[in-house]
N, C-alpha and C positions, 0 to 999 in steps of 0.2 A: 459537252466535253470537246477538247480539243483536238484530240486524237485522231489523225486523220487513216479511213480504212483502208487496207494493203493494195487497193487496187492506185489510191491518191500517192503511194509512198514509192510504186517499179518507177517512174520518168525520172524522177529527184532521186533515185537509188543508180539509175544509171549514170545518171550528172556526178554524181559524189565519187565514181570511180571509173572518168572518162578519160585520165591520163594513163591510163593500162596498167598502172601499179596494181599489188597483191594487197588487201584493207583486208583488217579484222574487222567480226560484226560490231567490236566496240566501236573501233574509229565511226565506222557507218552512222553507226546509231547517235554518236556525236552530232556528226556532223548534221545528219537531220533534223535533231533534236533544236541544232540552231536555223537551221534551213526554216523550219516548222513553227520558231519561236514558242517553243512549248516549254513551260514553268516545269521548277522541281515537282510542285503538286503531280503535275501529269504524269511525271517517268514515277511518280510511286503507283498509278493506279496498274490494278492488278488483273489477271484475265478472270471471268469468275470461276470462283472457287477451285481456285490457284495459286501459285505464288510469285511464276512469271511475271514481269513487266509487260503490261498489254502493249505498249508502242515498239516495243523488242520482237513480244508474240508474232505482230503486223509485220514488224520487218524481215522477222526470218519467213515468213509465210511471202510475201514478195520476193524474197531471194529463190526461193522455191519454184514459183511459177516464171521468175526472169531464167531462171538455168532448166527449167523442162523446155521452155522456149529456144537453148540455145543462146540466150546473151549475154549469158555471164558463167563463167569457170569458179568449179572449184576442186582445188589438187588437196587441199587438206581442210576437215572439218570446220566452218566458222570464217575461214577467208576464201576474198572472192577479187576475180577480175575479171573485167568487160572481155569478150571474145570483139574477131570483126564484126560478127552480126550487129554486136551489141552497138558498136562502131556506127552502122550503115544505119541502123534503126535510131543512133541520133540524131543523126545528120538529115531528117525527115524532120520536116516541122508539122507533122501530125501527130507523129509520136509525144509532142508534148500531152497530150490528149490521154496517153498510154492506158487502157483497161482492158476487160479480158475479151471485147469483142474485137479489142488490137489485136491479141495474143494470139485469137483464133484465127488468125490472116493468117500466120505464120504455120508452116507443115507440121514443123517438131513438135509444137506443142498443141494442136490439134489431134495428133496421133496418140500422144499421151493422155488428153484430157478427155477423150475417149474411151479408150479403157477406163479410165478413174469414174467416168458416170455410168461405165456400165456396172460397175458396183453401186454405185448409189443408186440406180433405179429399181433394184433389188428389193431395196428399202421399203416398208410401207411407206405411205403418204408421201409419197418421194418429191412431190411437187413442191410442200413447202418447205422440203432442205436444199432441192435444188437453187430456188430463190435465197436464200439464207447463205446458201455457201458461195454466191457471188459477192457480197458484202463483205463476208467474215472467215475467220481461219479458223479449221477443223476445230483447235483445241477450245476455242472462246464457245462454240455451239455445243460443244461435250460438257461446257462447267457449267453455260446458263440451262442447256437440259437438265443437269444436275442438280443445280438449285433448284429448280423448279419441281422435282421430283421428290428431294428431300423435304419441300417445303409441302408438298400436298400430302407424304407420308406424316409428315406431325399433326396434321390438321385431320389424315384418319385415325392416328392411334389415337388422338383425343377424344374423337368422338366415339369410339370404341368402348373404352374407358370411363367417358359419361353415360354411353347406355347399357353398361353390365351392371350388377350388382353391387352391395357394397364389398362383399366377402371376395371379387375377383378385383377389386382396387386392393385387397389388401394383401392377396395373393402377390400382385403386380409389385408393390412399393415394397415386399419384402422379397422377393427378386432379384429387386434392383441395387437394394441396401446392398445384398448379398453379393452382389456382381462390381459392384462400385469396391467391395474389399472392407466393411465395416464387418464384426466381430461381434458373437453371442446372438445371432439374428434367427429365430424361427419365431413359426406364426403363436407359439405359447408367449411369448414375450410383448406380443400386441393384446390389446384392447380393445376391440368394436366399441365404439362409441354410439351410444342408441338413437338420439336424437336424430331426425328425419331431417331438419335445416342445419345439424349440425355432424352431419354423419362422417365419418374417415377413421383414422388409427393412432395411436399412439402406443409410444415405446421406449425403453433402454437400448441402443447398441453403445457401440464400442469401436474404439480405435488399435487396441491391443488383445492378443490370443488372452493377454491374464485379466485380461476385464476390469483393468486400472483405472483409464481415461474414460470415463462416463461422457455419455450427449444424451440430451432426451431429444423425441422425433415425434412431431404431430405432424400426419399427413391428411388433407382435407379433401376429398371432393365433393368440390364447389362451385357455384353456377356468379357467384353474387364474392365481387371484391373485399379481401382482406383491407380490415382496419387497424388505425391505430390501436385504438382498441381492443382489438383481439393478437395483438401483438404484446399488449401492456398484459394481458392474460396470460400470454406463452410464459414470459416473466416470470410474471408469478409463478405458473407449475414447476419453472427450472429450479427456483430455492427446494420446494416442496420432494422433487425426482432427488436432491443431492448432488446438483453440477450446476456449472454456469457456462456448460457447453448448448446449444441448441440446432434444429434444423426442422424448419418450419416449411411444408410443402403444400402448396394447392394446384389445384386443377384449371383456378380463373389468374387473380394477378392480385398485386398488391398494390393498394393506394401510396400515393410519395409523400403521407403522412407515416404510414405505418414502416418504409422504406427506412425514416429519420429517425422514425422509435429503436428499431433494429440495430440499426449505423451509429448511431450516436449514444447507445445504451455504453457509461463507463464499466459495468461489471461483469457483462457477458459476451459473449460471442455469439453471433446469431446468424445462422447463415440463411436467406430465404431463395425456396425454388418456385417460382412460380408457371406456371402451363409449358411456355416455351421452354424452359430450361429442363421441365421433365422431362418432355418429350427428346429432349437434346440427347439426353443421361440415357437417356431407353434406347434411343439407337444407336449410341455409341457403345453402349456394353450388350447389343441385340435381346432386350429382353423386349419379348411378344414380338419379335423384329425377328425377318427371316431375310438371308441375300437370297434374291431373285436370280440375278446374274452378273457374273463379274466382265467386266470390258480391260481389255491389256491392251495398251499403248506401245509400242512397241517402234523403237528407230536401231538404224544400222550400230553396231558396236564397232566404233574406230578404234578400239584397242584389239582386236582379233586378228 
């Protein structure tokens, strides 16, 4: 990636607004964008699981530590201009060099990034955010923690889910029907299905209170890949239930044979979930999902 991290982007941020004029982050971010030679691809990437512009993320996160420092002004939210610091410290040909063991020469922001680590050392494991947070900006380590957490959370509810019963998979999948907003859903309306290789649930719901719009729902858990052919069966059972609505759900994945059977079927509609996507549905509507703890983000209100 091209992206360079906010410590590369304070020298070239101080260059871009050394004529003393007042710049919006847009202009900045222009101009670095060209300074940087960085493609459209790049300004589309995002911070994780966010929707910021990560080269934005970096620059407001530099503007941040150039003004705890003292070298840059800002009188209204978003625009900035160099002070004399900011002046003196260009005019240093080591500043080209600019990072935070620059910074920490400087009192002002010494004083401040002191306080700010004595909350981080608060922190468990503090050592490897301390490290972490010299590269990268608060918000980019809050989304990749986050991925990373939503990601081990689907990978336990699965196996959760593989090692209970079958009667608590089916608990689970009518749940979730239920929570997703389908209609006519209780566990009288399912079927255990007996087979030990073939064991999960099937069903009737519904899209409406009056029970108009029919879908049938075979839910599988499964260790061993959905085939075409058990796709061309789903088929089948849709004429048999009375619709050519379906929703076909497993616990493993589906083959990109059985993917085309689905996709390309002219007379039905087939919608298929497989592992990841359940898991997805489950914590988005928190079924068997509990929040742990909520994190508030929180910056100054320039309308106050």
């Amino acid at each position: 990636m091209n992206i360079p991290d906010f410590q590369k982007l304070m020298h070239p941020f101080l260059e871009a607004i050394h004529d003393g004029c007042v710049y919006s982050t847009e202009q900045i971010v222009e101009i670095l964008r060209v300074h940087f030679r960085l493609t459209m691809d790049d300004m589309k990437v995002r911070i994780p699981n966010g929707t910021q512009s990560l080269f934005r993320n970096r620059i407001d996160w530099a503007a941040n530590h150039l003004y705890q420092a003292g070298l840059i002004a800002s009188f209204q939210k978003g625009y900035y201009q160099i002070t004399e610091a900011g002046l003196q410290v260009l005019s240093q040909e080591r500043s080209k060099t600019m990072d935070m063991a620059y910074l920490r020469r400087i009192d002002q922001f010494h004083a401040w990034e002191t306080i700010f680590n004595d909350d981080i050392k608060t922190l468990p494991e503090n050592q490897n955010i301390e490290v972490e947070i010299q590269n990268e900006t608060p918000e980019v380590i809050i989304g990749k923690a986050s991925v990373i957490l939503h990601q081990s959370l689907k990978f336990e509810l699965l196996q959760l889910i593989k090692s209970k019963p079958i009667s608590f998979f089916e608990y689970f999948i009518v749940e979730l029907l239920k929570k997703i907003g389908y209609k006519g859903i209780d566990s009288a309306n399912f079927e255990v299905i007996g087979q030990q290789e073939k064991q999960g649930i099937e069903g009737i719901m519904y899209q409406d209170e009056l029970q108009i719009d029919k879908i049938y729902m075979q839910a599988k858990k499964w260790d061993i890949q959905v085939t075409s052919k058990d796709i061309r069966n789903f088929i089948g059972a849709l004429s048999l239930k009375g619709t050519k609505k379906g929703v076909f759900i497993t616990t493993s994945s589906f083959s990109d044979e059985a993917k085309a059977e689905a996709s390309l079927n002219p007379t039905h509609k087939i919608i298929l979930v497989d592992s990841d996507s359940l898991m997805q549905l489950a914590i988005s509507h928190n079924v068997a999902i509990q929040t742990k703890r909520t994190i508030e983000i929180k910056s100054i209100d320039e309308n106050f």
